[in-house]
N, CA, C and O of each residue as an XYZ file, in Angstrom:
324
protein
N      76.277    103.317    260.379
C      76.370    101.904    260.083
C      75.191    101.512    259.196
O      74.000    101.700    259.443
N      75.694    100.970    258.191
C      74.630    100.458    257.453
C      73.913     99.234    258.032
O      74.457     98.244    258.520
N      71.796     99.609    257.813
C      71.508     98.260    258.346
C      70.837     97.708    256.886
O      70.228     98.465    256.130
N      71.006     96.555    256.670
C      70.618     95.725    255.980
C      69.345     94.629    256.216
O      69.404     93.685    257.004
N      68.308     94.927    255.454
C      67.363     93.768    255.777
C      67.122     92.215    254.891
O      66.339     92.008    253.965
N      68.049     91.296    255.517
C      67.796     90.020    254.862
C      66.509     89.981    253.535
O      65.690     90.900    253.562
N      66.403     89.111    252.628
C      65.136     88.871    252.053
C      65.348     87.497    251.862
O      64.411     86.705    251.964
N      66.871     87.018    251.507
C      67.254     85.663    251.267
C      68.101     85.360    250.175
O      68.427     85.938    249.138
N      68.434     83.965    250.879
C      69.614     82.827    249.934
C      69.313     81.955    249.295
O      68.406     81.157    249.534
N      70.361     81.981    247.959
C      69.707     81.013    247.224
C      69.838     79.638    247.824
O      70.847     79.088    248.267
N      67.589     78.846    247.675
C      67.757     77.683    248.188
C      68.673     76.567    247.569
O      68.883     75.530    248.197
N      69.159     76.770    246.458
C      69.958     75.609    245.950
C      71.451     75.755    246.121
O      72.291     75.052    245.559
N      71.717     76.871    247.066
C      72.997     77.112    247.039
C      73.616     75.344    247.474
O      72.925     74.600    248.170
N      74.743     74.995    247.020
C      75.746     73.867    247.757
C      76.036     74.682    249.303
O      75.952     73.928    250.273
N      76.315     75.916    249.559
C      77.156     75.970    250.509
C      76.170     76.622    251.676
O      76.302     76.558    252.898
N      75.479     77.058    251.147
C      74.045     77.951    251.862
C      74.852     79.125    251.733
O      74.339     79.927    252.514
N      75.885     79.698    251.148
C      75.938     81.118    251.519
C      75.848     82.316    250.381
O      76.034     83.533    250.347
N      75.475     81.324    249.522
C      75.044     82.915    248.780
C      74.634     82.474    247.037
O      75.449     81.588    246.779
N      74.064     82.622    246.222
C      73.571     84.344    246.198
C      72.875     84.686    247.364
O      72.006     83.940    247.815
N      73.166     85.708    247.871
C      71.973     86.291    249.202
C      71.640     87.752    248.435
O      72.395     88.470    247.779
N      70.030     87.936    248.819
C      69.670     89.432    248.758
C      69.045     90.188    249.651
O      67.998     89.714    250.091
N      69.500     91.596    250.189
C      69.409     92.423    251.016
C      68.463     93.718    250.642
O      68.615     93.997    249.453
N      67.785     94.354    251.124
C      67.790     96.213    250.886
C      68.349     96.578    251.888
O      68.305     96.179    253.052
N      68.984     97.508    251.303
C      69.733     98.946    252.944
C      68.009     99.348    253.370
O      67.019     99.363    252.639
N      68.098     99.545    254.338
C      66.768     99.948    255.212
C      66.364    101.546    255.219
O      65.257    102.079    255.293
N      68.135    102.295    255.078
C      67.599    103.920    254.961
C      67.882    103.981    253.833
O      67.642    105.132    253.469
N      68.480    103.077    252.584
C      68.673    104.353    251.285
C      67.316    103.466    250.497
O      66.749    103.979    249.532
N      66.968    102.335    250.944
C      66.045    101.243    249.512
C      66.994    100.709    248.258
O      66.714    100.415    247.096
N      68.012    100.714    248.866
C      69.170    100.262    247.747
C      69.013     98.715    247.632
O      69.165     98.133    248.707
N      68.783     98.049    246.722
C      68.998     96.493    246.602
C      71.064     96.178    246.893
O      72.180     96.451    246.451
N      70.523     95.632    247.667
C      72.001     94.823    247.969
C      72.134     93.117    247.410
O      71.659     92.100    247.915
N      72.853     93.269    246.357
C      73.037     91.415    245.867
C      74.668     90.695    245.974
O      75.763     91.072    245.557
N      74.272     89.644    246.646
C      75.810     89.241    246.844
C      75.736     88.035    245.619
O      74.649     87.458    245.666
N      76.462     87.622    244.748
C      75.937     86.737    243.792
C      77.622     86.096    243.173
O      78.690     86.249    243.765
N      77.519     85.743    242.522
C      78.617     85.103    241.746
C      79.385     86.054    240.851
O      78.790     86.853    240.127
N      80.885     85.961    240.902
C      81.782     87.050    239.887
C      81.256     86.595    238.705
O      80.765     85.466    238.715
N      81.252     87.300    237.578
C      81.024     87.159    236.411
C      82.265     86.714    235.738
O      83.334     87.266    235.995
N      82.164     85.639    234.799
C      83.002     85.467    233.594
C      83.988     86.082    233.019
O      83.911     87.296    233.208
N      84.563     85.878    232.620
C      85.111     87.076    231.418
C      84.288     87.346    230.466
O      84.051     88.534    230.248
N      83.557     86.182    229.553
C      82.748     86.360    228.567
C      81.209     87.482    228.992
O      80.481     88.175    228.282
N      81.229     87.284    230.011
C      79.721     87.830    230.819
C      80.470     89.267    230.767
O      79.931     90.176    230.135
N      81.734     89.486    231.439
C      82.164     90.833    231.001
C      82.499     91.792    230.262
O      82.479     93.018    230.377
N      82.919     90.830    229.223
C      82.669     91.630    227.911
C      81.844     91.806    227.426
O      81.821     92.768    226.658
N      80.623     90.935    227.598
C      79.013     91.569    226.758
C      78.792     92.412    227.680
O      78.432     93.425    227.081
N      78.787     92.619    228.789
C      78.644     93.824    229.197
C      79.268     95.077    228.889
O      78.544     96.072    228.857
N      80.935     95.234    228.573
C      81.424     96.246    228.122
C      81.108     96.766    226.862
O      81.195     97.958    226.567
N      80.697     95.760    226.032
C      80.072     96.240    224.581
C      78.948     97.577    225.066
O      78.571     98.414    224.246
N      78.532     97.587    226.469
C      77.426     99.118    225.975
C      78.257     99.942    227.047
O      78.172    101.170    227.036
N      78.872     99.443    227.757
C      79.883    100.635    228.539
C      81.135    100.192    229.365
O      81.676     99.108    229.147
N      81.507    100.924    230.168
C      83.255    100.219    231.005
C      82.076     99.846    232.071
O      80.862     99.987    232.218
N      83.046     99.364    232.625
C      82.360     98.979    233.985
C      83.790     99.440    235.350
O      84.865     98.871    235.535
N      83.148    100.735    236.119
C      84.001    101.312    236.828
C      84.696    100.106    237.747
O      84.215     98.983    237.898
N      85.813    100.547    238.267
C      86.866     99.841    238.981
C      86.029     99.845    240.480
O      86.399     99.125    241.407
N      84.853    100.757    240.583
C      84.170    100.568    242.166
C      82.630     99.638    241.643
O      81.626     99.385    242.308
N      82.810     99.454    240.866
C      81.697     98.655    240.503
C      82.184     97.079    240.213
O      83.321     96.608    240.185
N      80.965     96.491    240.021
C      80.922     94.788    239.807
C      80.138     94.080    239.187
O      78.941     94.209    239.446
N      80.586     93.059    238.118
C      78.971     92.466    237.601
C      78.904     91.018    238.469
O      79.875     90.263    238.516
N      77.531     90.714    239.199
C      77.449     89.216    239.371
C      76.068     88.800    238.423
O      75.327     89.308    237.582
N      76.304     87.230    239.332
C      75.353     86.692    238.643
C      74.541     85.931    239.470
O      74.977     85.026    240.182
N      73.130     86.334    239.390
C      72.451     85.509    240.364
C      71.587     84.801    239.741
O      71.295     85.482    238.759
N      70.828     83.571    239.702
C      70.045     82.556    239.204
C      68.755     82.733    238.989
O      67.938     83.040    239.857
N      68.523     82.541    237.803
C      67.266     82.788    237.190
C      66.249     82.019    238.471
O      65.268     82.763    238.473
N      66.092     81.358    239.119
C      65.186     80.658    239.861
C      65.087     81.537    240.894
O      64.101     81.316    241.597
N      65.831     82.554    241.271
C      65.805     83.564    242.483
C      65.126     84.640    242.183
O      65.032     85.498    243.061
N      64.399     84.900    240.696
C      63.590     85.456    240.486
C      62.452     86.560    241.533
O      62.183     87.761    241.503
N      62.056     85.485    242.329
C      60.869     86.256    242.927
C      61.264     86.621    244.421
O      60.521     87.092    245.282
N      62.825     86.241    244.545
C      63.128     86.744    245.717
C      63.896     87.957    245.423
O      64.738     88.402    246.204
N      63.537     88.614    244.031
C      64.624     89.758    243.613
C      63.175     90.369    243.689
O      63.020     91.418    244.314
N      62.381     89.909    243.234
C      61.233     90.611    243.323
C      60.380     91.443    244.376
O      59.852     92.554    244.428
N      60.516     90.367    245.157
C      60.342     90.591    246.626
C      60.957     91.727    246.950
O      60.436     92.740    247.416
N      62.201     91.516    246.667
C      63.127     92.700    247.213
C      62.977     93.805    246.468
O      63.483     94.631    247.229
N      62.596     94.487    245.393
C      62.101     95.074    244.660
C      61.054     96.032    245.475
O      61.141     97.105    246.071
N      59.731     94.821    245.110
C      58.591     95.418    246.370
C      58.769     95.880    247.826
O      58.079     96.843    248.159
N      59.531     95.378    248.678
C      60.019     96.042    250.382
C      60.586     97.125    249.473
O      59.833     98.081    249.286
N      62.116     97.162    248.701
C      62.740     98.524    248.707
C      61.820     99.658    248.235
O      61.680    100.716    248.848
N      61.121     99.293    246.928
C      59.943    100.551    247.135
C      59.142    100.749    248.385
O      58.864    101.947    248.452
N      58.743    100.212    249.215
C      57.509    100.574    249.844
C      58.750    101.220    251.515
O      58.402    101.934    252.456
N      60.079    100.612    251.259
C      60.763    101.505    252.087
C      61.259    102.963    251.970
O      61.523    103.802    252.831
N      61.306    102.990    250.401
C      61.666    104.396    249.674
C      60.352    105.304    249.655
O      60.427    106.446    249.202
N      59.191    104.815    250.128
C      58.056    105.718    249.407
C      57.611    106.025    251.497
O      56.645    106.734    251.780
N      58.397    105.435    252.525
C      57.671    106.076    253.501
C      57.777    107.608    253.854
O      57.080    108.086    254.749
């Protein structure tokens, strides 16, 4: 079972439920739950490659910045024990 360690939601969400960001605790994987992307957002992305059918683009808010960051810093310092 995967465990997941909270870091947080975006405070401006309307609904409180998400963007939220996670790390998995045994792999240091960033986990982001965020907004589907566009179509337009998807095609600038396909301009440098496909984007697999098990994959996803979101979008999370520039103001959540330092809580990606955050999460950044825990997943290394969980990957380096």
């Amino acid at each position: 079972m995967t465990t997941l360690k909270f870091i947080g939601k975006d405070p401006e969400s309307k609904t409180g439920n998400s963007p939220t960001v996670f790390i998995d605790e045994e792999s240091a994987d960033l986990v982001i739950q965020g907004w589907k992307a566009d179509e337009s957002t998807l095609a600038a992305c396909r301009r440098v490659g496909t984007i697999p059918d098990d994959e996803a683009v979101v979008r999370v808010p520039a103001h959540m910045v330092e809580m990606v960051k955050k999460a950044c810093d825990d997943a290394e310092r969980t990957h380096d024990r």
